[in-house]
C-alpha positions as CSV (number, residue, x, y, z in Angstrom):
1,X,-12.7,3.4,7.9
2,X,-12.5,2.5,4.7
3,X,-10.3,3.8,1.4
4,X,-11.9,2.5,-1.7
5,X,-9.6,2.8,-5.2
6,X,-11.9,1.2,-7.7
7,X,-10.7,-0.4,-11.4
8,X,-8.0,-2.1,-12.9
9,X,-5.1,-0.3,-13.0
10,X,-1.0,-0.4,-12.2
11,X,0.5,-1.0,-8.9
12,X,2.0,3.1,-9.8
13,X,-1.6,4.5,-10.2
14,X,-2.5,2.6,-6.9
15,X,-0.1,4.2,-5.3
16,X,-0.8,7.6,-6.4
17,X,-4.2,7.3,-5.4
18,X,-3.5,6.2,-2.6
19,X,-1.2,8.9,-1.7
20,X,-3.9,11.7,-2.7
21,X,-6.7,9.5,-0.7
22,X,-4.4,9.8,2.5
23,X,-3.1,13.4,1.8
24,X,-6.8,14.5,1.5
25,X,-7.8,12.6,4.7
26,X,-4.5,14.6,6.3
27,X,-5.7,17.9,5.0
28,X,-9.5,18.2,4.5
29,X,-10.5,15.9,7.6
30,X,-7.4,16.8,10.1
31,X,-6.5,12.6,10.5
32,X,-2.8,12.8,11.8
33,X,-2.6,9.4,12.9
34,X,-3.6,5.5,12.6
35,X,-2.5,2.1,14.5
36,X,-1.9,0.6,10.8
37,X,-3.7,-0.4,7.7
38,X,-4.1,-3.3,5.2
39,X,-4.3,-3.2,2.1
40,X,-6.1,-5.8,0.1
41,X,-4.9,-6.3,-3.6
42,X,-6.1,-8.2,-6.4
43,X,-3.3,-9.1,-8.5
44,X,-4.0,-9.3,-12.6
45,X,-1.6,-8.9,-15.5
46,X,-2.7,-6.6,-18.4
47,X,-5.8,-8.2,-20.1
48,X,-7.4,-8.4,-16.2
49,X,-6.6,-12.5,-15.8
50,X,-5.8,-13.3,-12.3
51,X,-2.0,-13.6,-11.4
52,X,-0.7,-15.5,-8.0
53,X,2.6,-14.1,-7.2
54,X,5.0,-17.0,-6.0
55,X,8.0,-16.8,-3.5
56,X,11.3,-18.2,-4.7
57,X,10.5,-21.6,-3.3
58,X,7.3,-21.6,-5.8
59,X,4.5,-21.2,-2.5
60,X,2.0,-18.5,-3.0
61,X,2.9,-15.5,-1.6
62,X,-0.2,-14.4,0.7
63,X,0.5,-11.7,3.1
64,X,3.7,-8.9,3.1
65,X,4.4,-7.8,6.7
66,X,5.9,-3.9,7.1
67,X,7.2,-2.4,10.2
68,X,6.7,0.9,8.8
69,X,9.1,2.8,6.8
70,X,12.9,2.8,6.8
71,X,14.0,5.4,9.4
72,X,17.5,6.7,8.0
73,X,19.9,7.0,10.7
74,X,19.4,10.7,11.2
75,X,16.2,9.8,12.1
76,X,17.0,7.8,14.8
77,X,19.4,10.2,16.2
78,X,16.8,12.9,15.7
79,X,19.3,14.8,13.6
């Protein structure tokens, strides 16, 4: 399935829309679990020119890999 957040906005109002898409799909349509997501951005600066984000070494950052959140060390011990 599909999440669509349409329009240029700030990596912060992404974020809370995604959060309320997800909490939604939690609460209105019972989803409790997925094997994963991607999330495809389009990066721009404020006047909506594209922007490449660069790694230290000046290559174009393409893909950010997660394991899933941190897990605090109570966590793990089930505390």
């Amino acid at each position: 399935m599909e999440v669509r957040i349409r329009g240029q906005m700030t990596i912060a109002d992404i974020r809370q829309a995604l959060f309320e898409q997800l909490h939604e799909l939690e609460t209105k349509y019972a989803v409790q679990f997925s094997r994963g997501a991607t999330l495809y951005i389009n990066p721009t600066n404020s006047f909506g020119d594209d922007v490449i984000p660069l790694l230290p070494g000046g290559h174009e950052l393409k893909t950010l890999n997660c394991a899933g959140p941190y897990r605090s060390a109570a966590d793990e011990a089930k505390l």
